[in-house]
C-alpha positions as CSV (number, residue, x, y, z in Angstrom):
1,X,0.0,0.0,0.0
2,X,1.1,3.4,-0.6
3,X,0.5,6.8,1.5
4,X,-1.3,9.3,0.2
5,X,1.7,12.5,-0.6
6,X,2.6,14.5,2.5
7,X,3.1,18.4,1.4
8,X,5.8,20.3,3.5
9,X,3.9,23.3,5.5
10,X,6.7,25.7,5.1
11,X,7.2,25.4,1.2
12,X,5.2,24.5,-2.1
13,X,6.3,20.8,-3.0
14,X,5.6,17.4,-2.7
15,X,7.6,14.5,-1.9
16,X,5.3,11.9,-3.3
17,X,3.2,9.0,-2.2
18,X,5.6,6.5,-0.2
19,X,4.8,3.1,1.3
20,X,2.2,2.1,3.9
21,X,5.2,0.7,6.1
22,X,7.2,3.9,6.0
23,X,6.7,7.7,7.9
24,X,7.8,11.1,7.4
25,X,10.1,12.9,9.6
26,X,12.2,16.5,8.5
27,X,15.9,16.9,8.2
28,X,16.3,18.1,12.1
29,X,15.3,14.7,13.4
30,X,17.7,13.1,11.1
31,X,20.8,15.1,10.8
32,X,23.1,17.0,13.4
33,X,24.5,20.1,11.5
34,X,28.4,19.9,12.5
35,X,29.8,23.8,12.9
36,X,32.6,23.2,15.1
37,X,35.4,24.9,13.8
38,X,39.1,23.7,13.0
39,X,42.6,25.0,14.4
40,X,44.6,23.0,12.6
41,X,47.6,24.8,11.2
42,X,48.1,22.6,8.2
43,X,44.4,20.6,7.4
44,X,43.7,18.7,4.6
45,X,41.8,20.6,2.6
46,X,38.7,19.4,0.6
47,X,36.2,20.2,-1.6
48,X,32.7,19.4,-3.0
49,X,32.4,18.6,-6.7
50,X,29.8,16.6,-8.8
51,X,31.7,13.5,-8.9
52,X,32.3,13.7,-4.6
53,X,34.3,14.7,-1.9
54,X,37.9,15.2,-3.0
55,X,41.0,16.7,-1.3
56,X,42.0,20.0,-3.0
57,X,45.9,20.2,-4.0
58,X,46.2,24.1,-2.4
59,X,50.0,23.6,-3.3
60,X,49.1,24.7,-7.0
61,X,46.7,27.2,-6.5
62,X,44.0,24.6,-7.4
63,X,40.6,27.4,-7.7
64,X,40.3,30.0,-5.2
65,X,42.0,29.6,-2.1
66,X,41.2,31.2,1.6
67,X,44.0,33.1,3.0
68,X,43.3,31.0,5.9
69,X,41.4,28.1,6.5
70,X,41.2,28.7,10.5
71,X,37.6,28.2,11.1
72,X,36.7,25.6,8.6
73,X,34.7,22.6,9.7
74,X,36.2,19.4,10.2
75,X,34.7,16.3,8.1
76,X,34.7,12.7,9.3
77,X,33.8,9.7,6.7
78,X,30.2,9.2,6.9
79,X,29.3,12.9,6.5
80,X,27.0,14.1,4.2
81,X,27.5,17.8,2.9
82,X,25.5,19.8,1.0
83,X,26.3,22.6,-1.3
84,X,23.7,25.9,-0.4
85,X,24.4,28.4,-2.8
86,X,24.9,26.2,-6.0
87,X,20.9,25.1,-6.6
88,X,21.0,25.0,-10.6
89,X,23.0,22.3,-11.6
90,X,22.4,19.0,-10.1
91,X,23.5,16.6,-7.3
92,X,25.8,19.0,-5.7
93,X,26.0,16.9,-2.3
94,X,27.6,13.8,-1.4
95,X,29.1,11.5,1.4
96,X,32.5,12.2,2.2
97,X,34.9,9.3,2.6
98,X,38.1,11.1,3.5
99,X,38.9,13.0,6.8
100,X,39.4,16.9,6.1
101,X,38.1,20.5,6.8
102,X,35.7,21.9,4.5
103,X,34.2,26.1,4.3
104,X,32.0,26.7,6.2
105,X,29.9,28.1,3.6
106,X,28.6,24.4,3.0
107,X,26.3,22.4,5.5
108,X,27.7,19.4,6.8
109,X,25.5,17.0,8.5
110,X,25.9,14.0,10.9
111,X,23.1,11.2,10.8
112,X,21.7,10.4,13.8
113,X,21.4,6.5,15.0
114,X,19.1,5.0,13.2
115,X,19.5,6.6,10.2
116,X,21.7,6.1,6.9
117,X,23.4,9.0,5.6
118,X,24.1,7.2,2.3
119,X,19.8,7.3,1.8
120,X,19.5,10.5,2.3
121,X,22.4,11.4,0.3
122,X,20.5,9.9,-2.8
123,X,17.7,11.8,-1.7
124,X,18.8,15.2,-1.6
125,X,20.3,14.2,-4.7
126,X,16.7,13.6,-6.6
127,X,15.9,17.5,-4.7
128,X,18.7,18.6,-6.4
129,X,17.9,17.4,-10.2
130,X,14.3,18.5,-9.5
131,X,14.9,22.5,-8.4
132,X,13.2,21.5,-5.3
133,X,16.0,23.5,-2.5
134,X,16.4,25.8,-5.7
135,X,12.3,26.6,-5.0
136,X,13.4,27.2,-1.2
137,X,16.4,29.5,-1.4
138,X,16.2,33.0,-1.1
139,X,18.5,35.8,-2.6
140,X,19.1,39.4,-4.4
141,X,17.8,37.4,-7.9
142,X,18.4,34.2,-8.9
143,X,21.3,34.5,-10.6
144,X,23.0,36.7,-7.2
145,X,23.5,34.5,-3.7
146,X,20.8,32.3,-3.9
147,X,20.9,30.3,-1.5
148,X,19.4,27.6,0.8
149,X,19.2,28.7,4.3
150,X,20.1,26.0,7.4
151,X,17.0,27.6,8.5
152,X,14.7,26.0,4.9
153,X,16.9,22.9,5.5
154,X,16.1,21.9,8.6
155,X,12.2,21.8,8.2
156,X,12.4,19.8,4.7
157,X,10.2,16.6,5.2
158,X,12.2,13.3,4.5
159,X,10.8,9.7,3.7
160,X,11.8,7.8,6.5
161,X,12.0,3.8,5.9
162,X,13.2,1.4,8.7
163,X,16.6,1.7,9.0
164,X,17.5,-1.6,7.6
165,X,15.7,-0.7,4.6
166,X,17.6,2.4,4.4
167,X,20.9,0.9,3.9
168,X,19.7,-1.8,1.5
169,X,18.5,0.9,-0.9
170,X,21.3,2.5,-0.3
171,X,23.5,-0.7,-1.1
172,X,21.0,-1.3,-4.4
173,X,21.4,2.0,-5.4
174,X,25.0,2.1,-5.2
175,X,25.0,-1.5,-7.1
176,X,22.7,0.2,-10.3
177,X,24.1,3.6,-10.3
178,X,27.8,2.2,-10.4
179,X,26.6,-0.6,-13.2
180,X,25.1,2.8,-15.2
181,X,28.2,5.3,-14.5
182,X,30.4,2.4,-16.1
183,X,28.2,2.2,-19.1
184,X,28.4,6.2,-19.6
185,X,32.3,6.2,-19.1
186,X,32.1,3.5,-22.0
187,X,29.9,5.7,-24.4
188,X,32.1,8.8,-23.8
189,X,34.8,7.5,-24.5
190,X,33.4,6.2,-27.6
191,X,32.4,10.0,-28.2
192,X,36.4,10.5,-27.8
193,X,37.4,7.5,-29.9
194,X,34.9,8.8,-32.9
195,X,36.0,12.2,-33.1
196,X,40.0,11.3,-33.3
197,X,38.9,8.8,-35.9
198,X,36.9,12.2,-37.7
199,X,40.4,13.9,-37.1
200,X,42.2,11.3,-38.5
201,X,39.9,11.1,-41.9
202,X,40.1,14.7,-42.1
203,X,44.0,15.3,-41.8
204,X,44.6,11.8,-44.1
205,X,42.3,13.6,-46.5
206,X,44.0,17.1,-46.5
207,X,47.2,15.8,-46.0
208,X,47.6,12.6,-48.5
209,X,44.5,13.3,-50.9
210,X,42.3,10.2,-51.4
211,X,44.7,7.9,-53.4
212,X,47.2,5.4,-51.9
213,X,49.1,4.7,-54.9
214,X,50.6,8.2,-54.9
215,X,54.0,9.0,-54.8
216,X,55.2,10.8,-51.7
217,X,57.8,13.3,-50.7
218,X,58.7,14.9,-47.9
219,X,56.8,18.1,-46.9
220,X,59.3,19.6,-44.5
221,X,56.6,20.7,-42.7
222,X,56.4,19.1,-39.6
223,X,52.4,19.2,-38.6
224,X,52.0,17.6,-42.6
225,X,54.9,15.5,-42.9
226,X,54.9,13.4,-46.3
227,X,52.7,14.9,-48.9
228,X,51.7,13.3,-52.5
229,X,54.4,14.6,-55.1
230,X,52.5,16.8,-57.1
231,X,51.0,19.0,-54.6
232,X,51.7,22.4,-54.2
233,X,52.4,23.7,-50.6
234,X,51.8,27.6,-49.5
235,X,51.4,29.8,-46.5
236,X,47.8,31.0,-45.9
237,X,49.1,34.9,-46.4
238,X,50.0,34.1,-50.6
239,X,46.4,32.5,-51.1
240,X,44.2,34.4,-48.8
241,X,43.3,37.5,-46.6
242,X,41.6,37.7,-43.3
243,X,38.8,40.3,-41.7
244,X,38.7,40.1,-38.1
245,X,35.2,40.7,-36.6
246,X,33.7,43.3,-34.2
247,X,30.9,43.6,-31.3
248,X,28.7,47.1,-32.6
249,X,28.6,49.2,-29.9
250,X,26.2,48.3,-27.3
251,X,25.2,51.9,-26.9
252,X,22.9,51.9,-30.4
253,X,20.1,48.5,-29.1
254,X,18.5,49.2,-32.2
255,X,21.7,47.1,-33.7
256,X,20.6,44.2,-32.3
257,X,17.9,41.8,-32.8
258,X,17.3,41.3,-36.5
259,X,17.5,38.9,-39.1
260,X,21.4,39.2,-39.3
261,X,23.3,36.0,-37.9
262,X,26.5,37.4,-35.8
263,X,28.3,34.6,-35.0
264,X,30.5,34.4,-31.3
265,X,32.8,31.3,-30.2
266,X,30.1,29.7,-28.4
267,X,28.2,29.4,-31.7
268,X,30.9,27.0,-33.6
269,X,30.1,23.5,-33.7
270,X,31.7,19.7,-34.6
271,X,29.8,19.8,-37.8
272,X,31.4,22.8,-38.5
273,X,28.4,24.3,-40.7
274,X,26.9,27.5,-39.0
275,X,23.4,28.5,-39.6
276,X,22.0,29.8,-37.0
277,X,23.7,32.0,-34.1
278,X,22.7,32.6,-30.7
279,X,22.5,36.5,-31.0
280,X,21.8,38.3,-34.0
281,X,22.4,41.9,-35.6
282,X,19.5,43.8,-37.5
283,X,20.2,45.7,-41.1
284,X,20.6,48.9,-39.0
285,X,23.9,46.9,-37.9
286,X,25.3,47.7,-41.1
287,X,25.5,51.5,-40.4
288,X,28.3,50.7,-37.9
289,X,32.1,51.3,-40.0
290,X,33.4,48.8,-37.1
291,X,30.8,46.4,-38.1
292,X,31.8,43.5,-40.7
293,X,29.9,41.3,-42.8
294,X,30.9,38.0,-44.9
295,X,28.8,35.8,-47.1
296,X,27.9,32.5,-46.8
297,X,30.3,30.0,-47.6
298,X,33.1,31.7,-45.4
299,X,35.9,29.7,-43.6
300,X,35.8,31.6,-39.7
301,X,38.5,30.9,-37.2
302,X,38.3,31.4,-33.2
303,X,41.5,33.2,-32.5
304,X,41.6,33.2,-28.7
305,X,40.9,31.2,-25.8
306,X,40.2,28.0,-25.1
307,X,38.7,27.4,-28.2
308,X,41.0,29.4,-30.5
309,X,41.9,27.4,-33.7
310,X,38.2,25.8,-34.0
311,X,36.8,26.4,-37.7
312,X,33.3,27.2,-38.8
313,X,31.9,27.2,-42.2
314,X,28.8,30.2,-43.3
315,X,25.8,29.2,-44.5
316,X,24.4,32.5,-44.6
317,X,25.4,36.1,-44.9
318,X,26.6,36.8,-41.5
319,X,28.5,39.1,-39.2
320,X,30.8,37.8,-36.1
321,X,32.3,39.2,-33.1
322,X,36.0,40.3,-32.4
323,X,37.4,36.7,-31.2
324,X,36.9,35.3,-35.0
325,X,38.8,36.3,-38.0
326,X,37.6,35.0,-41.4
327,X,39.8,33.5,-43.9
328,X,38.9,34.7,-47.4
329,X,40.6,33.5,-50.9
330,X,42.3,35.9,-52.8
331,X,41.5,34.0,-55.8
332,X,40.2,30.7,-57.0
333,X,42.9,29.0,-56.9
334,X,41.1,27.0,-53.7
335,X,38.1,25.8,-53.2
336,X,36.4,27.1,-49.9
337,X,35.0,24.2,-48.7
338,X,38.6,22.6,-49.4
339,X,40.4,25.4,-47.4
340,X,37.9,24.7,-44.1
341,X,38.5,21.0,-44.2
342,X,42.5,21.7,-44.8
343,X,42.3,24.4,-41.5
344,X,40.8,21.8,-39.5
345,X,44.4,20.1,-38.7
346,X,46.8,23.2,-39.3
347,X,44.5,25.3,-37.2
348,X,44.7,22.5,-34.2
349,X,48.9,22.1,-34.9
350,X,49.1,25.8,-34.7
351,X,47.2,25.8,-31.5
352,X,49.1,23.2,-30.1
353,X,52.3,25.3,-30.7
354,X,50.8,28.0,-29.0
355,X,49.7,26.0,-25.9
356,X,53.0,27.4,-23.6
357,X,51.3,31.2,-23.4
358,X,48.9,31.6,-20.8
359,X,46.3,32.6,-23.2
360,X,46.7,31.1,-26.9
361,X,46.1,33.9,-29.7
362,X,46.2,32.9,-33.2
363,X,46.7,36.7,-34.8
364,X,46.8,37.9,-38.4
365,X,50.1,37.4,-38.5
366,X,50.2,33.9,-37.3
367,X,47.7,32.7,-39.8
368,X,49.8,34.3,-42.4
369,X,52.6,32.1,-41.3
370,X,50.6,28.7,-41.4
371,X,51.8,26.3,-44.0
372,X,48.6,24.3,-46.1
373,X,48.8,22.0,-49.0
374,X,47.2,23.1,-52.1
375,X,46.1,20.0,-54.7
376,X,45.0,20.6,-58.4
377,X,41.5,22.2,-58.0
378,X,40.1,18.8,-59.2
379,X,41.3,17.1,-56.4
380,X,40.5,20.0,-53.9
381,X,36.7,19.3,-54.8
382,X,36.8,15.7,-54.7
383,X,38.3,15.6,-51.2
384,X,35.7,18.2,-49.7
385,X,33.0,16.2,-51.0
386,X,34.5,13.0,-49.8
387,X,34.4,14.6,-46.4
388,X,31.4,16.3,-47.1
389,X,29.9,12.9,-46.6
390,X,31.8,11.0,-44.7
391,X,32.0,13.1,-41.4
392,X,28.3,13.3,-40.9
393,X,27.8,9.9,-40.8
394,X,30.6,9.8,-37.9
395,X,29.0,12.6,-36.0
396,X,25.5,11.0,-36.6
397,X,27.1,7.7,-34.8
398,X,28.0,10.2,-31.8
399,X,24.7,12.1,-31.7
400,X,23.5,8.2,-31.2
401,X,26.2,7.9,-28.2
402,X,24.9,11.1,-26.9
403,X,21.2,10.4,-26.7
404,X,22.0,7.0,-25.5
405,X,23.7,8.8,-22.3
406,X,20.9,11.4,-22.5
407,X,19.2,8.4,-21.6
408,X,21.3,6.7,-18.8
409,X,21.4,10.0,-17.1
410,X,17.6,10.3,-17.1
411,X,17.2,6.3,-16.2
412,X,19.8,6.8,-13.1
413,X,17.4,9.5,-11.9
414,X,14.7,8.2,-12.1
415,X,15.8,4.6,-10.4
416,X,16.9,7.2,-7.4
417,X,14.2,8.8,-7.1
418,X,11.6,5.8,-7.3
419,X,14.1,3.8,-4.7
420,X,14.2,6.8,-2.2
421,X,10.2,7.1,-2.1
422,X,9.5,3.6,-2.7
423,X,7.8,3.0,-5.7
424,X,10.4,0.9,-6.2
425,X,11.1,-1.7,-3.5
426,X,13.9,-3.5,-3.0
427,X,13.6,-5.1,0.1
């Protein structure tokens, strides 16, 4: 038999019918909330992250460091902490195994006899996915110190099995959730394993052309090493010139808005094609000198960041920000959908070369400088269409991969969450 849903008197939500054989009880008849504070002079240190307690390495400046960590609480294995202020992304709580101090800003909580901390942990975890401390925190906005108050906390209502069912949830859920983890560690790294393979195609392509029967010779370029005999090789500066975007000035709105796509980092994809952009510019855009506009079919480049040297491809007239250059030929001696395809490779070497600076910038003048091979414009054509339709078919094989964790993630969840109210039982 199951109860009819209990609704918590001091906020809006429902935990959900539970079994006849269970109660309810709230978080300050289960939990102690631990606030002594440490004086050791040299703790170990950890932190909460998605994937658990871990201790922090504060010997290379690992995040933000206090200048002090007098004060912080002390953790014991068995604890369950809970993170107050970040409500938006998930199971941001977890049972720490390790002995440590912690910041105080999180709430760290003892169960009392009779109870398993390891239940509740999955518990608070199903609160987490479903906004439900997000719908009890309180703040300037939601996006400024929201946060969960001790005070919110302590009244939640819990689903309170017997103890010994507690732990053999607890011991199932450990059991499925470890059996579905391994299964989305296999499928990313099949993600990983797909894309070098695209990477692979891609530079064997742009590299070696589409024959093996071709004489080779020595590129003496060390990113493109042997090259098929009767290829040309050139730096990007003799074939092509490059138009490095802008942001219009925020100070005109009107600019904004329109039918203009005005493409930003965030915007470039593995598919490389870009349609449609997350922000776009209106006609009146075009009345801004600083302003600058390609059409479709244009080869863009990220020049900075973490994602400098990724490549994009127009499919419309667009417009793009200040952290993207395009790449346009001077002629047509290349094909444009053969230069995006060949940038894919020297773009990630040139990165690569760049990765000792503490931010990588790929200038003008570094594009200028980087060395592509340049087949007959026969060939050119034949490749870009041989990729053309080979590396959607890989990327369709991931998109498969990535709805099939999608749906591991979703299944995990929802195990948890019918485990921890009983809907499933597993006693």
């Amino acid at each position: 038999m199951i109860k009819e849903s209990i609704t918590c008197l001091s906020c809006a939500d429902s935990i959900g019918a539970v079994p006849e054989d269970w109660h309810y009880t709230k978080v300050k008849n289960v939990f102690d909330r631990k606030k002594e504070k440490s004086d050791e002079k040299d703790p170990i240190v950890l932190s909460l992250a998605r994937t658990g307690v871990r201790v922090r390495d504060i010997s290379n400046n690992e995040g933000q460091l206090a200048s002090s960590y007098d004060g912080y609480n002390p953790v014991e294995p068995g604890d369950l902490l809970l993170n107050p202020m970040d409500l938006y992304s998930g199971a941001n709580c977890s049972i720490s195994d390790v002995s440590g101090v912690i910041s105080p800003a999180y709430f760290n909580l003892r169960a009392r006899e009779g109870y398993d901390a390891k239940f509740y942990d999955y518990f608070f975890k199903t609160q987490y996915w479903a906004m439900a401390l997000f719908a009890k925190g309180r703040g300037v906005s939601f996006d400024n110190r929201w946060t969960l108050s001790y005070e919110a906390l302590k009244d939640i209502i819990l689903p309170a099995p017997g103890y010994e069912e507690q732990k053999k949830i607890a011991y199932y859920l450990d059991e499925k959730t470890t059996s579905i983890d391994r299964m989305i560690v296999q499928a990313n790294k099949s993600i990983a394993d797909y894309r070098a393979w695209k990477s692979s195609i891609i530079y064997e392509a742009a590299t070696k052309g589409l024959s093996g029967k071709t004489v080779f010779r020595d590129s003496g370029i060390e990113w493109i090493k042997k090259v098929p005999d009767q290829w040309r090789i050139t730096r990007l500066h003799n074939i092509c010139s490059f138009l490095t975007g802008s942001t219009p000035s925020t100070k005109n709105p009107e600019w904004f808005d329109g039918e203009i796509q005005w493409f930003t980092p965030g915007d470039f994809n593995h598919l490389y094609d870009l349609y449609e952009s997350s922000r776009t510019l209106s006609a009146k855009a075009r009345e801004d000198k600083a302003a600058k506009f390609v059409p479709r079919n244009t080869v863009l480049i990220i020049g900075i960041g973490g994602t400098a040297g990724k490549i994009g491809y127009t499919k419309v007239e667009c417009s793009f920000n200040q952290q993207i250059t395009a790449i346009l030929p001077k002629s047509e001696i290349i094909d444009k959908r053969y230069l995006m395809y060949a940038m894919i490779p020297a773009a990630l070497y040139t990165k690569e070369t760049l990765m000792h600076t503490t931010l990588p910038i790929i200038n003008n003048q570094t594009l200028g400088s980087v060395s592509i091979t340049l087949p007959s414009k026969k060939e050119q054509l034949e490749i870009a269409e041989y990729l053309d339709e080979t590396c959607p078919k890989i990327e369709a094989v991931i998109r498969e991969k990535k709805n099939l964790i999608a749906e591991l993630e979703e299944y995990k969840k929802s195990i948890i969450f019918e485990a921890v109210t009983g809907k499933r039982r597993v006693v």
